[in-house]
N, CA, C and O atoms as CSV, one atom per row, in Angstrom:
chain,resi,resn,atom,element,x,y,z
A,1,UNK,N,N,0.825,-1.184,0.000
A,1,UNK,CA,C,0.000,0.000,0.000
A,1,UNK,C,C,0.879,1.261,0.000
A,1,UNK,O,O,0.592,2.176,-0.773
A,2,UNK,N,N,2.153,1.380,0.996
A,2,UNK,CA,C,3.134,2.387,1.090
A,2,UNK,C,C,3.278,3.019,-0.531
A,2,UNK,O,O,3.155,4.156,-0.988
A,3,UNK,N,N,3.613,1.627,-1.165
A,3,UNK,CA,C,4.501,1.630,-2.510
A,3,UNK,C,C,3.320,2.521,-3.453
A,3,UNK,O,O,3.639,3.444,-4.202
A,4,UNK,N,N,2.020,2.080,-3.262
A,4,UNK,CA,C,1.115,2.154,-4.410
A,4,UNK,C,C,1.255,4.405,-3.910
A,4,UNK,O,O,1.619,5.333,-4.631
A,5,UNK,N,N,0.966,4.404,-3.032
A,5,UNK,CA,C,0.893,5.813,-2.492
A,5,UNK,C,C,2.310,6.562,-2.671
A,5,UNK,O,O,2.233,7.789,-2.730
A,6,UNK,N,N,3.651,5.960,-2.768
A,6,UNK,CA,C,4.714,6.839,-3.101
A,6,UNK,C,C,4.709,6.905,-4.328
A,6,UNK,O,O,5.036,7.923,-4.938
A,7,UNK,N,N,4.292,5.705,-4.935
A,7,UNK,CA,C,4.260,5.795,-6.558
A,7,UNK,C,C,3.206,7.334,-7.134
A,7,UNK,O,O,3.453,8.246,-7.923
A,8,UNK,N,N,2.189,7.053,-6.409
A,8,UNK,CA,C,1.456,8.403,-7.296
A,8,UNK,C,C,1.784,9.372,-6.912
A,8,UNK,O,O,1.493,10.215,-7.761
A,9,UNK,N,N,2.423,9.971,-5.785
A,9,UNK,CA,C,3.213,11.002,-5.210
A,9,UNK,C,C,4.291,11.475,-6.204
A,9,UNK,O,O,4.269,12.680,-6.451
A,10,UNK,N,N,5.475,10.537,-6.974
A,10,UNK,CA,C,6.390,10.567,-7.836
A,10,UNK,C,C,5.403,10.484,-8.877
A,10,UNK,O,O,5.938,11.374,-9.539
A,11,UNK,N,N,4.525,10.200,-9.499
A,11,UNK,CA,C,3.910,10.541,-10.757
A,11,UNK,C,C,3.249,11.988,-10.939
A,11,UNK,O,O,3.340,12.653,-11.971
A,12,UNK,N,N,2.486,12.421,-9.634
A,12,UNK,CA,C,1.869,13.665,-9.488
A,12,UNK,C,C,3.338,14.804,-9.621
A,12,UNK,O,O,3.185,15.913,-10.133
A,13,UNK,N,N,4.788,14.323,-9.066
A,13,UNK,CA,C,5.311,15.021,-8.500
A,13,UNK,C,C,6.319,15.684,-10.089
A,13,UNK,O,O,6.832,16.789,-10.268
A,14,UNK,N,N,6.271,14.497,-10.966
A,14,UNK,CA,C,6.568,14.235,-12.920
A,14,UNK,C,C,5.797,14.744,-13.134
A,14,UNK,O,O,6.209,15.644,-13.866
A,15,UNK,N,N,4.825,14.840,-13.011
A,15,UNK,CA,C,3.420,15.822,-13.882
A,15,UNK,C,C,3.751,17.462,-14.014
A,15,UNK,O,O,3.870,18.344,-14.864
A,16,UNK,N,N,3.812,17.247,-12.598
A,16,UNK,CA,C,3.777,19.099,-12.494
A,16,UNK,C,C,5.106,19.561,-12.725
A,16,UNK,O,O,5.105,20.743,-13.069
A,17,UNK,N,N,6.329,19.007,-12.652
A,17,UNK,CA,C,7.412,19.349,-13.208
A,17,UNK,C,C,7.420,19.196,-14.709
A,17,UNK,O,O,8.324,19.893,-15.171
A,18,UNK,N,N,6.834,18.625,-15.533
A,18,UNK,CA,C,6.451,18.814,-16.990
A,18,UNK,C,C,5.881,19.777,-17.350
A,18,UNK,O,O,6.286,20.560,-18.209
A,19,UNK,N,N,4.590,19.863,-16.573
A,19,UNK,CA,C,3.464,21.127,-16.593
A,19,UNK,C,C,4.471,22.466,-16.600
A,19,UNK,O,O,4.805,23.229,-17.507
A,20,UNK,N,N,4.817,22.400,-15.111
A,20,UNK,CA,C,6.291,23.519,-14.998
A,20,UNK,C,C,7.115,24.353,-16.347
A,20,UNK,O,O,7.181,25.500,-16.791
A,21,UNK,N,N,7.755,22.793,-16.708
A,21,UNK,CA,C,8.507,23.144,-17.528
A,21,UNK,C,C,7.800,23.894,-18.997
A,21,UNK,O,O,8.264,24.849,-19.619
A,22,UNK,N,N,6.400,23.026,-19.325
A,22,UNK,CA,C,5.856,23.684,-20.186
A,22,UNK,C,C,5.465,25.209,-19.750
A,22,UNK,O,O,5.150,25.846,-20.755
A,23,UNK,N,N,5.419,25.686,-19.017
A,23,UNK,CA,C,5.211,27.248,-18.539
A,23,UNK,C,C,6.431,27.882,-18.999
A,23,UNK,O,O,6.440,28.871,-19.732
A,24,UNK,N,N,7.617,27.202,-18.485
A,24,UNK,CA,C,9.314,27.965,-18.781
A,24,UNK,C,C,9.124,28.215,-19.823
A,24,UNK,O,O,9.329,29.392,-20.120
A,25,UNK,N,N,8.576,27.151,-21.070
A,25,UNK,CA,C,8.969,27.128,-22.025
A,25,UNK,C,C,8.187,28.158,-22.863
A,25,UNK,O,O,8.778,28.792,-23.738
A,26,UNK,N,N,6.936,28.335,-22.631
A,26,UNK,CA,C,5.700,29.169,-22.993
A,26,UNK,C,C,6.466,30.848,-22.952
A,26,UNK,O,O,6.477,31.611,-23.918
A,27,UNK,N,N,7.096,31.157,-21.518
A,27,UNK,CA,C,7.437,32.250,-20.829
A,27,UNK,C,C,8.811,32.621,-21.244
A,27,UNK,O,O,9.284,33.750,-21.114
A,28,UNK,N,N,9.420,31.597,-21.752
A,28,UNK,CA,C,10.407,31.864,-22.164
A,28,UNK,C,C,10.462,32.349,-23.867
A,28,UNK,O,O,11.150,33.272,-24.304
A,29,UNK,N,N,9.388,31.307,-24.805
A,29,UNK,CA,C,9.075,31.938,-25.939
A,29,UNK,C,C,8.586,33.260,-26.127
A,29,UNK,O,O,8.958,33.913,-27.102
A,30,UNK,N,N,7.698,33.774,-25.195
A,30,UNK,CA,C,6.930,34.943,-24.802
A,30,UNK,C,C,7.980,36.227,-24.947
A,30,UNK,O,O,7.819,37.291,-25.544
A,31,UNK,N,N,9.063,35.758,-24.215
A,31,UNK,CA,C,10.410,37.158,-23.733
A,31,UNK,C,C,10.567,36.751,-24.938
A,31,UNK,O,O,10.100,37.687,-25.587
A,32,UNK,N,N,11.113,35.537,-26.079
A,32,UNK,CA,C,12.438,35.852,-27.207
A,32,UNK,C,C,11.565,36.839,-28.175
A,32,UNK,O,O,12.178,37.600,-28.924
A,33,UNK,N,N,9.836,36.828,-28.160
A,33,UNK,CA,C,9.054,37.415,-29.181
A,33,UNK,C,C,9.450,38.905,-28.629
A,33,UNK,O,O,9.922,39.681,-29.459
A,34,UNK,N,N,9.236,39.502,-26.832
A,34,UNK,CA,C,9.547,40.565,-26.669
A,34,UNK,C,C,10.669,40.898,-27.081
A,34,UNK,O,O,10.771,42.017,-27.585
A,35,UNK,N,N,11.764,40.093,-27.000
A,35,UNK,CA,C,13.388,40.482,-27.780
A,35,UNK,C,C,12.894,40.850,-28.792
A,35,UNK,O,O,12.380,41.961,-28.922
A,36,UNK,N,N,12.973,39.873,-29.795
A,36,UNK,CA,C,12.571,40.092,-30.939
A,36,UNK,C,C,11.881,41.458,-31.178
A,36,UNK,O,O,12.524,42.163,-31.956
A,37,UNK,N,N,10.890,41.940,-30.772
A,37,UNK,CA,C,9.917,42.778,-31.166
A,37,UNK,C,C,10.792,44.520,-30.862
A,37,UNK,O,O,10.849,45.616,-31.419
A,38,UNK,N,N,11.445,43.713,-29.395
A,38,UNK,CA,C,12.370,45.430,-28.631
A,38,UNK,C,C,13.621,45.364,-30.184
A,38,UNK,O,O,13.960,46.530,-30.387
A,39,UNK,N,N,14.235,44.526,-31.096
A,39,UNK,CA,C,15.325,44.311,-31.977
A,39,UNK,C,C,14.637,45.294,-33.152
A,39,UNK,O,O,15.206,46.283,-33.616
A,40,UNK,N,N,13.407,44.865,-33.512
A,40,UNK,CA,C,12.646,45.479,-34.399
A,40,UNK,C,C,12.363,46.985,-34.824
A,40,UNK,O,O,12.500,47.624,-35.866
A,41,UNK,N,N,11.709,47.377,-32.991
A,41,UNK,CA,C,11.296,48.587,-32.578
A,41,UNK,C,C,13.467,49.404,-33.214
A,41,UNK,O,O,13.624,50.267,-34.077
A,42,UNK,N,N,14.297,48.913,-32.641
A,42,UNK,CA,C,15.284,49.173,-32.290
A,42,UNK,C,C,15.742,49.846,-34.049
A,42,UNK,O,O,16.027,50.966,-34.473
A,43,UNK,N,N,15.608,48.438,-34.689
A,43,UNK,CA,C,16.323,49.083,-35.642
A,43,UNK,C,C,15.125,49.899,-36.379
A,43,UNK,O,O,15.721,50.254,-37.396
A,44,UNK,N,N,14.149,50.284,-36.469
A,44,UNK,CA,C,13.389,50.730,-37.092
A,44,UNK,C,C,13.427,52.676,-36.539
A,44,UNK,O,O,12.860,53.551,-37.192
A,45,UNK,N,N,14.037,52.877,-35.545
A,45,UNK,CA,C,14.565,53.688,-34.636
A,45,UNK,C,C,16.136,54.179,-35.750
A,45,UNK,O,O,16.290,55.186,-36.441
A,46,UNK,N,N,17.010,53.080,-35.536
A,46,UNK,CA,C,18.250,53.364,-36.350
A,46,UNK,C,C,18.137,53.908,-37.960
A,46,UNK,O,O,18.886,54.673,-38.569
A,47,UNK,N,N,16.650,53.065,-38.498
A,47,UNK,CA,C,16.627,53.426,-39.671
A,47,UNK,C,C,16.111,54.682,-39.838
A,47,UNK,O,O,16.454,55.517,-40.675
A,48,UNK,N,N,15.404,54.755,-39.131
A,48,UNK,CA,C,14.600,56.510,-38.987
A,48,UNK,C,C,15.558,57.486,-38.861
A,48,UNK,O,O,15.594,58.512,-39.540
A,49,UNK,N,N,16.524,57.102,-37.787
A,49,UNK,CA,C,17.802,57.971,-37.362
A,49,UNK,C,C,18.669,58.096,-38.611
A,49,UNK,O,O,19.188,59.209,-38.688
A,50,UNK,N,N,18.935,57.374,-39.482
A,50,UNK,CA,C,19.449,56.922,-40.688
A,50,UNK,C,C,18.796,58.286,-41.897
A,50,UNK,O,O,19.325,59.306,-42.338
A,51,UNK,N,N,17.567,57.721,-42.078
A,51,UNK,CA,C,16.832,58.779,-42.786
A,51,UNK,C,C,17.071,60.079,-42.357
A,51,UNK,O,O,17.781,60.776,-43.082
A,52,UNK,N,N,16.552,60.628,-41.158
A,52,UNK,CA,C,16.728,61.822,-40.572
A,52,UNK,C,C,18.281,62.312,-41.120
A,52,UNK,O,O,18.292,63.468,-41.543
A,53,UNK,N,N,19.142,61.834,-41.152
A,53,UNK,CA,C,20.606,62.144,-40.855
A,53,UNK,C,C,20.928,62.673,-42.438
A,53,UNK,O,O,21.511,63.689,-42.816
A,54,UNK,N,N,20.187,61.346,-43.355
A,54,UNK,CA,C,20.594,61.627,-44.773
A,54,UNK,C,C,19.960,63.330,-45.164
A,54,UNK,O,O,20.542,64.292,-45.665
A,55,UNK,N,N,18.790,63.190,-44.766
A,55,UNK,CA,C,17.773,64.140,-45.097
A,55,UNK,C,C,18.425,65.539,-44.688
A,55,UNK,O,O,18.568,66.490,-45.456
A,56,UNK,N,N,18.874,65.487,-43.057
A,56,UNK,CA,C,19.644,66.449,-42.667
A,56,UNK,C,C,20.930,66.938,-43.660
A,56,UNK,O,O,20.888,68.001,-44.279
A,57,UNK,N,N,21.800,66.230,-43.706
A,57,UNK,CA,C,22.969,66.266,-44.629
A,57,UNK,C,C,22.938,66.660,-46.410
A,57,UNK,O,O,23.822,67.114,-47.136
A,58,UNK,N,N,21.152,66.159,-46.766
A,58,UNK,CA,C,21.097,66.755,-48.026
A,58,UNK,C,C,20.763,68.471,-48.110
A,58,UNK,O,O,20.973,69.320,-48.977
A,59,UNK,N,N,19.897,68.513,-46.230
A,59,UNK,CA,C,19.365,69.804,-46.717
A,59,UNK,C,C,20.722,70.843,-46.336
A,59,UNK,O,O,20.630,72.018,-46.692
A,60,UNK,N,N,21.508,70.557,-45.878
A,60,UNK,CA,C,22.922,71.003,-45.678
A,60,UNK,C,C,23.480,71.429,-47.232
A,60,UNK,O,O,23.566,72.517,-47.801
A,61,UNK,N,N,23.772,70.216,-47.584
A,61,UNK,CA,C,24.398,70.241,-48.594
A,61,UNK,C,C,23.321,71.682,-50.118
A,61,UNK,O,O,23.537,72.698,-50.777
A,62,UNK,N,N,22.664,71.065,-49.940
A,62,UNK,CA,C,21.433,72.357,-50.140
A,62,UNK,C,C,21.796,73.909,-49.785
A,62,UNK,O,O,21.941,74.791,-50.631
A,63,UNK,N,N,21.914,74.071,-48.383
A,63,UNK,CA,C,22.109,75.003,-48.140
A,63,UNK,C,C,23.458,75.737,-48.466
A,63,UNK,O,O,23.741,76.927,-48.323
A,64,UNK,N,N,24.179,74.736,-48.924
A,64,UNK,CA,C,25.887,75.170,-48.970
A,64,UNK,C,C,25.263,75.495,-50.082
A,64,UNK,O,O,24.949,76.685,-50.108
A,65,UNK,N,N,24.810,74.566,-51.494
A,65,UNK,CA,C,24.697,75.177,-52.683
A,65,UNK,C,C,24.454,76.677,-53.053
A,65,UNK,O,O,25.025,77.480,-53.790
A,66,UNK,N,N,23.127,76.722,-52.050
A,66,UNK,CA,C,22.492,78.266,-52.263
A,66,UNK,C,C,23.743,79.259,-52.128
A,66,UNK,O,O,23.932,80.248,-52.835
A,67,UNK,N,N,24.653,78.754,-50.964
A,67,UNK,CA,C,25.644,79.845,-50.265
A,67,UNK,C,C,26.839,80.070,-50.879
A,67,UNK,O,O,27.665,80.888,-50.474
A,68,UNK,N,N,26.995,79.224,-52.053
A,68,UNK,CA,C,28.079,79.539,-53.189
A,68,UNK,C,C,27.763,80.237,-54.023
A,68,UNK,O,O,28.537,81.141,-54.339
A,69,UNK,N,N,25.957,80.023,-54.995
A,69,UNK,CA,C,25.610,80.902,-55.730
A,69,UNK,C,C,25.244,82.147,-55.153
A,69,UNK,O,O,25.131,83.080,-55.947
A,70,UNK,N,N,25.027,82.379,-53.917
A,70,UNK,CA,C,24.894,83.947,-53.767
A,70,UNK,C,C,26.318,84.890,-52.861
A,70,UNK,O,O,26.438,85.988,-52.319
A,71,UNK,N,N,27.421,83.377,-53.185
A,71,UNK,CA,C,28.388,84.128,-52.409
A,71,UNK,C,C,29.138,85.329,-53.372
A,71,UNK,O,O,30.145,85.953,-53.035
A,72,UNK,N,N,28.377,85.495,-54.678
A,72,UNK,CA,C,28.939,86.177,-55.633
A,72,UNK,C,C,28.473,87.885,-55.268
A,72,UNK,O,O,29.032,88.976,-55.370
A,73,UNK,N,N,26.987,87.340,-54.745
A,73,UNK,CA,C,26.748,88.844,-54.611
A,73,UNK,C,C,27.348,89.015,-53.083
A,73,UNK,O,O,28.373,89.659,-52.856
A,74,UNK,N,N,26.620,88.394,-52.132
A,74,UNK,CA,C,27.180,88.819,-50.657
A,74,UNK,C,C,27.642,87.604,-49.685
A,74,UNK,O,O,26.971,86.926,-48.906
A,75,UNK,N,N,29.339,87.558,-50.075
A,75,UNK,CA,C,30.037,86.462,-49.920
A,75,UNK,C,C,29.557,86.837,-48.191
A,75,UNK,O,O,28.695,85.962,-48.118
A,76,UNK,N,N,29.535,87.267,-47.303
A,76,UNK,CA,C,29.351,87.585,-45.697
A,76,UNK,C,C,27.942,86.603,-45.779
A,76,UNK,O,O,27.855,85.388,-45.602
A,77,UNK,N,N,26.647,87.816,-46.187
A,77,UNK,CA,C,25.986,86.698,-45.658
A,77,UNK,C,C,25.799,84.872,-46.038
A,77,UNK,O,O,25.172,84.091,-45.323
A,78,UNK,N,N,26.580,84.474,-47.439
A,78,UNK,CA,C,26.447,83.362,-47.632
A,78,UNK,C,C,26.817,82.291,-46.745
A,78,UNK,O,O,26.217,81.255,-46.459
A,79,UNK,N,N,27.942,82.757,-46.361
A,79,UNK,CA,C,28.746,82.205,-45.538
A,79,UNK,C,C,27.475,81.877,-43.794
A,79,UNK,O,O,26.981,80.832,-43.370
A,80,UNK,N,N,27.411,82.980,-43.398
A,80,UNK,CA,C,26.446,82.867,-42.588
A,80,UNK,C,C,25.565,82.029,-42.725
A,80,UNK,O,O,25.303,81.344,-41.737
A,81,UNK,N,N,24.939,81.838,-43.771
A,81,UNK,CA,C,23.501,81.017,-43.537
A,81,UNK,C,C,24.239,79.643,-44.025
A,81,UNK,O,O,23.413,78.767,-44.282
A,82,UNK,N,N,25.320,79.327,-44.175
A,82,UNK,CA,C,26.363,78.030,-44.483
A,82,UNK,C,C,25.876,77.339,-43.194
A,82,UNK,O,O,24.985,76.503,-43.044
A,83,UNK,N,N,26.975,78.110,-42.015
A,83,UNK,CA,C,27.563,77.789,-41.097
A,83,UNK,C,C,26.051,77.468,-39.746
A,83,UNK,O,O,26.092,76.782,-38.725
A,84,UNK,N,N,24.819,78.330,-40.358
A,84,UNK,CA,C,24.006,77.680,-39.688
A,84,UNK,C,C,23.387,76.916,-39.811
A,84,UNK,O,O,22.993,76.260,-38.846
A,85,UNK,N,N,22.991,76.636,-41.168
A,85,UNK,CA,C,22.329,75.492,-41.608
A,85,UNK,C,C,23.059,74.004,-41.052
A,85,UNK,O,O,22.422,73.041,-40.627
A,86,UNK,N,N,24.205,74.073,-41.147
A,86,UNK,CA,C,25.266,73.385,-40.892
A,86,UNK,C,C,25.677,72.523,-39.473
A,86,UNK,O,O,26.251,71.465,-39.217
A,87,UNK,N,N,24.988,73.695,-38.668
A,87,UNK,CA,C,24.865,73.557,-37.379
A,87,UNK,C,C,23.789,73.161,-36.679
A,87,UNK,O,O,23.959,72.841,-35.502
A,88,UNK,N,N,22.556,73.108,-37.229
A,88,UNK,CA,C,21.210,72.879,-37.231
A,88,UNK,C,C,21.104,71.279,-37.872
A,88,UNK,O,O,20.338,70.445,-37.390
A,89,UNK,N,N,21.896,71.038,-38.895
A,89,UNK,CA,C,21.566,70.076,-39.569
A,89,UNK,C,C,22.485,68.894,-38.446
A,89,UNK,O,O,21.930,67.871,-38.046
A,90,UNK,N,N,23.665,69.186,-38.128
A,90,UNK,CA,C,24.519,68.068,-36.648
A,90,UNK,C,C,23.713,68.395,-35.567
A,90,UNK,O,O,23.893,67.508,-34.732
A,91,UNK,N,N,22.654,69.478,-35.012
A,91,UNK,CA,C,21.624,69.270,-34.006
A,91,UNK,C,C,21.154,68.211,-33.946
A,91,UNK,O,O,21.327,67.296,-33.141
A,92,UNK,N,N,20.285,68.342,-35.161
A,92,UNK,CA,C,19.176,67.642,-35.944
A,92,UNK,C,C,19.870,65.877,-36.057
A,92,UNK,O,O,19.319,64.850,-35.662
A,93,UNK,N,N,20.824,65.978,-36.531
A,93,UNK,CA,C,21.307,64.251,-36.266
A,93,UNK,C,C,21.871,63.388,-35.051
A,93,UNK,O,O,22.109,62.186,-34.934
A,94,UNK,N,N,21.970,64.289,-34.343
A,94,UNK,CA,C,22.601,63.881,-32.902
A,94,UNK,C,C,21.282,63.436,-32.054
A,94,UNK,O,O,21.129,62.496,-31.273
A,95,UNK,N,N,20.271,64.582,-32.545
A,95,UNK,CA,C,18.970,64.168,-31.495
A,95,UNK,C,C,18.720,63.043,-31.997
A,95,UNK,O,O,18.746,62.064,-31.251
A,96,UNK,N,N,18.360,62.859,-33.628
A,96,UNK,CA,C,17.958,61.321,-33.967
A,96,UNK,C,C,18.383,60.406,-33.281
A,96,UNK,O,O,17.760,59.579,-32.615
A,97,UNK,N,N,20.301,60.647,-33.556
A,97,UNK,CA,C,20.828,59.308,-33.070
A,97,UNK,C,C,20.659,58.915,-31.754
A,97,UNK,O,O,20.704,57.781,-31.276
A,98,UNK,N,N,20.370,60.469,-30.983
A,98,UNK,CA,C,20.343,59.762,-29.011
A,98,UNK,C,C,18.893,59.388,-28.852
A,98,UNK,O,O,18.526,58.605,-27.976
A,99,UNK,N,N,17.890,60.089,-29.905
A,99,UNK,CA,C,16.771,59.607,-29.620
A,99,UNK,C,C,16.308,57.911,-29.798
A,99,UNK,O,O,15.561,57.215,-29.111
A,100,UNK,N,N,17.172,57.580,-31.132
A,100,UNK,CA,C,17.555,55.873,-31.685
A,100,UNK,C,C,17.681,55.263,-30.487
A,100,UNK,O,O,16.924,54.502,-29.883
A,101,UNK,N,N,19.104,55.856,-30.141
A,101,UNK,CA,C,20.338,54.699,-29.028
A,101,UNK,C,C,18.496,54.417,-27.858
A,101,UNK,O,O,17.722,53.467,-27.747
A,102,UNK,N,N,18.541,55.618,-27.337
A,102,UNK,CA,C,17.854,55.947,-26.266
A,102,UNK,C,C,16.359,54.132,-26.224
A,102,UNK,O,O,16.169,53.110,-25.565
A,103,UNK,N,N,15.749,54.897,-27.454
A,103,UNK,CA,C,14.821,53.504,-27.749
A,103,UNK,C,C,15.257,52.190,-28.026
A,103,UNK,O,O,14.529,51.227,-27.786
A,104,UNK,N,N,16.148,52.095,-28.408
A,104,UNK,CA,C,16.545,50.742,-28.358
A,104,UNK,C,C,17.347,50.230,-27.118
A,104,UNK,O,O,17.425,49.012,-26.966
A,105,UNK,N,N,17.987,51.119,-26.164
A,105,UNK,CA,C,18.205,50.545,-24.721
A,105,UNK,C,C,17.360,50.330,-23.653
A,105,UNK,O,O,17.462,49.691,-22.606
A,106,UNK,N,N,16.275,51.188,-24.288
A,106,UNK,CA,C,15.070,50.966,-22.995
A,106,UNK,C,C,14.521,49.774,-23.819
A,106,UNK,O,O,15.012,48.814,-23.224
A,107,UNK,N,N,13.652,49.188,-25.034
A,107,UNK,CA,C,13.264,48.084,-25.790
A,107,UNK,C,C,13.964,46.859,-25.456
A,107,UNK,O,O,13.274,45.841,-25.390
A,108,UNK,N,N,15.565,46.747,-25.167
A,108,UNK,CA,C,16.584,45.898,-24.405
A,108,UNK,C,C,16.211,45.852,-23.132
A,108,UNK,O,O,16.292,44.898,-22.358
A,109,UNK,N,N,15.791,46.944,-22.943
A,109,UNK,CA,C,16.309,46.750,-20.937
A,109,UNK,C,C,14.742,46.117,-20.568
A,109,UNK,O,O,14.543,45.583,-19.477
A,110,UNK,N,N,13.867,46.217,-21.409
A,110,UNK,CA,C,12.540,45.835,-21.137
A,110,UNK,C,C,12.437,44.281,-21.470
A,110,UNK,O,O,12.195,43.427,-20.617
A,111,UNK,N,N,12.598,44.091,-22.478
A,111,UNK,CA,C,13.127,42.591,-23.034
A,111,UNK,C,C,13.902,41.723,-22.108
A,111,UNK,O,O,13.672,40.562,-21.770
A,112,UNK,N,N,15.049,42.674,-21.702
A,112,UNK,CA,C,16.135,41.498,-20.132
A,112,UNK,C,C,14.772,41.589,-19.082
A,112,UNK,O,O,14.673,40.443,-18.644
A,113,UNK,N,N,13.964,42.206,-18.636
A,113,UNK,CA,C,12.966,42.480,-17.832
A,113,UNK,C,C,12.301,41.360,-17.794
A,113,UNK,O,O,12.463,40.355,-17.102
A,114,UNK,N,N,11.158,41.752,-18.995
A,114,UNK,CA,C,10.447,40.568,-18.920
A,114,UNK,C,C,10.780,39.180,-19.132
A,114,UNK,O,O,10.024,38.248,-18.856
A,115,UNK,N,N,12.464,39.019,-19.858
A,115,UNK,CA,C,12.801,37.640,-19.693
A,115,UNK,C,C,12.785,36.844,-18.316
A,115,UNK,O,O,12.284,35.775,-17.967
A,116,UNK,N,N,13.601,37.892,-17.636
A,116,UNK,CA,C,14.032,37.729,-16.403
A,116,UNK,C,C,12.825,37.316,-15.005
A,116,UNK,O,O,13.048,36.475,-14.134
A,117,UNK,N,N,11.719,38.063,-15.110
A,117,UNK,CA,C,10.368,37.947,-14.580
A,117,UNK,C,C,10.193,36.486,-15.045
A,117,UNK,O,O,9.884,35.738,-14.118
A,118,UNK,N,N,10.312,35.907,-16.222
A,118,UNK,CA,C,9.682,34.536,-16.506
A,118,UNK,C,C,10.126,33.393,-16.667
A,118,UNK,O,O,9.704,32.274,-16.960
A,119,UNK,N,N,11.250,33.987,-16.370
A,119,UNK,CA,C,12.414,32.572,-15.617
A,119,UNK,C,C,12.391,32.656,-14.225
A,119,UNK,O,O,12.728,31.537,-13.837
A,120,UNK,N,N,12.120,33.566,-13.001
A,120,UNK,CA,C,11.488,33.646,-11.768
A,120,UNK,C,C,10.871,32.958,-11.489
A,120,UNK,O,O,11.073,31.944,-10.820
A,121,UNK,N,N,9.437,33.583,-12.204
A,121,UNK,CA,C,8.046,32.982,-12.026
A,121,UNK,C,C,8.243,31.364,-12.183
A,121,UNK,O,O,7.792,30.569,-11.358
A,122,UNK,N,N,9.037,30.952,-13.446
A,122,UNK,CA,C,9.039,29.033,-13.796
A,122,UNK,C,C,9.655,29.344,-12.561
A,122,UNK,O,O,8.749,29.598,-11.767
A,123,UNK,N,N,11.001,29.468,-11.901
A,123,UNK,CA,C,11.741,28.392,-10.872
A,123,UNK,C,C,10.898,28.455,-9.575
A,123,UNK,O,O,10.887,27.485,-8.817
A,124,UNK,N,N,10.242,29.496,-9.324
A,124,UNK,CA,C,9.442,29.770,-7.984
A,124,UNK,C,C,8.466,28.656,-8.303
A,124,UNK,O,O,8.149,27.827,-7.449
A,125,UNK,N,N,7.798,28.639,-10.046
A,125,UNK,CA,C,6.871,27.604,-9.259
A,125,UNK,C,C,7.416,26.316,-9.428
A,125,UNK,O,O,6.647,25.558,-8.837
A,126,UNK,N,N,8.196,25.772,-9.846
A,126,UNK,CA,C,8.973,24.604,-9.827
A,126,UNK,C,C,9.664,24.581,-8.456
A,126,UNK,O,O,10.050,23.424,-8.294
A,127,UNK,N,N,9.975,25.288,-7.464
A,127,UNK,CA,C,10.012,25.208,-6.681
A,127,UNK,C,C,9.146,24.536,-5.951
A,127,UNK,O,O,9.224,23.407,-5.465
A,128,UNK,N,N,7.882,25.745,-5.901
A,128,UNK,CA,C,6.617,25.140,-4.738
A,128,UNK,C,C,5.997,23.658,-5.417
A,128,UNK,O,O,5.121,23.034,-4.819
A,129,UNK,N,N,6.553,23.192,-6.707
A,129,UNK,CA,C,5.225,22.068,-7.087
A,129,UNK,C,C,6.371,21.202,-6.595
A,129,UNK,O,O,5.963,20.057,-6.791
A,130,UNK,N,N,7.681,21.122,-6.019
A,130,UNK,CA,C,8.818,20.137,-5.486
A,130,UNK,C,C,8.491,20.047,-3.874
A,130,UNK,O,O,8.408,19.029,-3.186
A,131,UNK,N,N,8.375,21.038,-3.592
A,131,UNK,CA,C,7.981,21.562,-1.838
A,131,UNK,C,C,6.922,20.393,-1.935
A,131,UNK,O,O,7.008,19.251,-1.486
A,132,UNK,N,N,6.061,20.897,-2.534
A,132,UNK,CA,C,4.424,20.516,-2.110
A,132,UNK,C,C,4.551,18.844,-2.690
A,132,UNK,O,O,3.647,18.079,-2.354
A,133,UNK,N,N,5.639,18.338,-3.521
A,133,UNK,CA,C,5.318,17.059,-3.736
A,133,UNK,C,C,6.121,16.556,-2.437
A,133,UNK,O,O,5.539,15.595,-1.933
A,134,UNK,N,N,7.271,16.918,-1.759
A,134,UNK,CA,C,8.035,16.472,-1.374
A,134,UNK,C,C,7.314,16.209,0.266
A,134,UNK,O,O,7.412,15.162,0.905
A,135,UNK,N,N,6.589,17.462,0.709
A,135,UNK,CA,C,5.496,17.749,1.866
A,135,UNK,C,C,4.476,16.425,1.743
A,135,UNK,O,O,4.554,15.616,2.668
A,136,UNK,N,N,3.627,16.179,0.780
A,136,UNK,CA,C,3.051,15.300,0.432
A,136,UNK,C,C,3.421,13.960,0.503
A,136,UNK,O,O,2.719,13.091,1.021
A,137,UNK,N,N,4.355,13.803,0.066
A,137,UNK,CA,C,5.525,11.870,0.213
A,137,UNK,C,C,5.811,12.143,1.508
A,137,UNK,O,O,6.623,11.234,1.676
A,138,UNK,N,N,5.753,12.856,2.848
A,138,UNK,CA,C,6.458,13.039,3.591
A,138,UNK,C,C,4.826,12.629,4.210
A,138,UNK,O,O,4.623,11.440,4.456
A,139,UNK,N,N,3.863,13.490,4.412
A,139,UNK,CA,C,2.778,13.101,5.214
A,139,UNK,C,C,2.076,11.346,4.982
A,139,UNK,O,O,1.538,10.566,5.768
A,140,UNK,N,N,2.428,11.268,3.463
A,140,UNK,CA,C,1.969,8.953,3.415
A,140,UNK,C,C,2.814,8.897,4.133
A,140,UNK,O,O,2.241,7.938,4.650
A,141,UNK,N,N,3.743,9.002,4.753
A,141,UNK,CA,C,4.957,7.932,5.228
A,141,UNK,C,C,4.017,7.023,6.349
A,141,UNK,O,O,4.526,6.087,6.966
């Protein structure tokens, strides 16, 4: 009778460590989609930053043009509206790029987050379903 009662104790006790593991595994697919998705967000951030930068640099380059053809009449102010455009346009790409970096370290740091939460959650409860089998084989004795 002992035997028949430790036996389903060790079968109940295989169950829920399967069950368990199917949760890890669920929770763990769950975070690689949040990776995945924070990688996405990330580069879609870089590519924007990318665009912004080109866009910046053409309207630069733009602005230099204008500032050669009118450096004929008033080489002073050409120069001027060079050097600001110029300066506006490395504003303008620096914010992209810290605004990029910025989203894709928080999209990371959220991703290690919720990985991290759902490898917890599995060992805590793989924990208690070991406790509670082990509590259980302990009260048949």
């Amino acid at each position: 009778m002992k035997k028949i009662i430790l036996s389903a104790a060790l079968v109940f006790a295989l169950g829920t460590t399967f069950t368990s593991c199917r949760d890890v595994k669920e929770k763990a697919e769950s975070a690689t989609e949040a990776t995945g998705e924070a990688m996405d967000d990330a580069a879609d951030a870089v590519e924007g930053a990318a665009k912004d930068t080109k866009d910046a640099v053409n309207d630069a380059a733009d602005a230099t043009g204008e500032a050669i053809e009118g450096a004929a009449n008033d080489a002073g102010e050409a120069v001027d509206g060079a050097v600001d455009a110029t300066g506006e346009a490395m504003d303008n790409a620096a914010d992209a790029v810290e605004g990029a970096a910025t989203d894709a370290k928080d999209a990371a740091g959220k991703a290690v987050d919720d990985a991290s939460s759902a490898v917890e959650g599995a060992a805590k409860d793989t924990k208690d379903a070991a406790t509670k089998a082990a509590n259980d084989a302990m009260k048949t004795k």
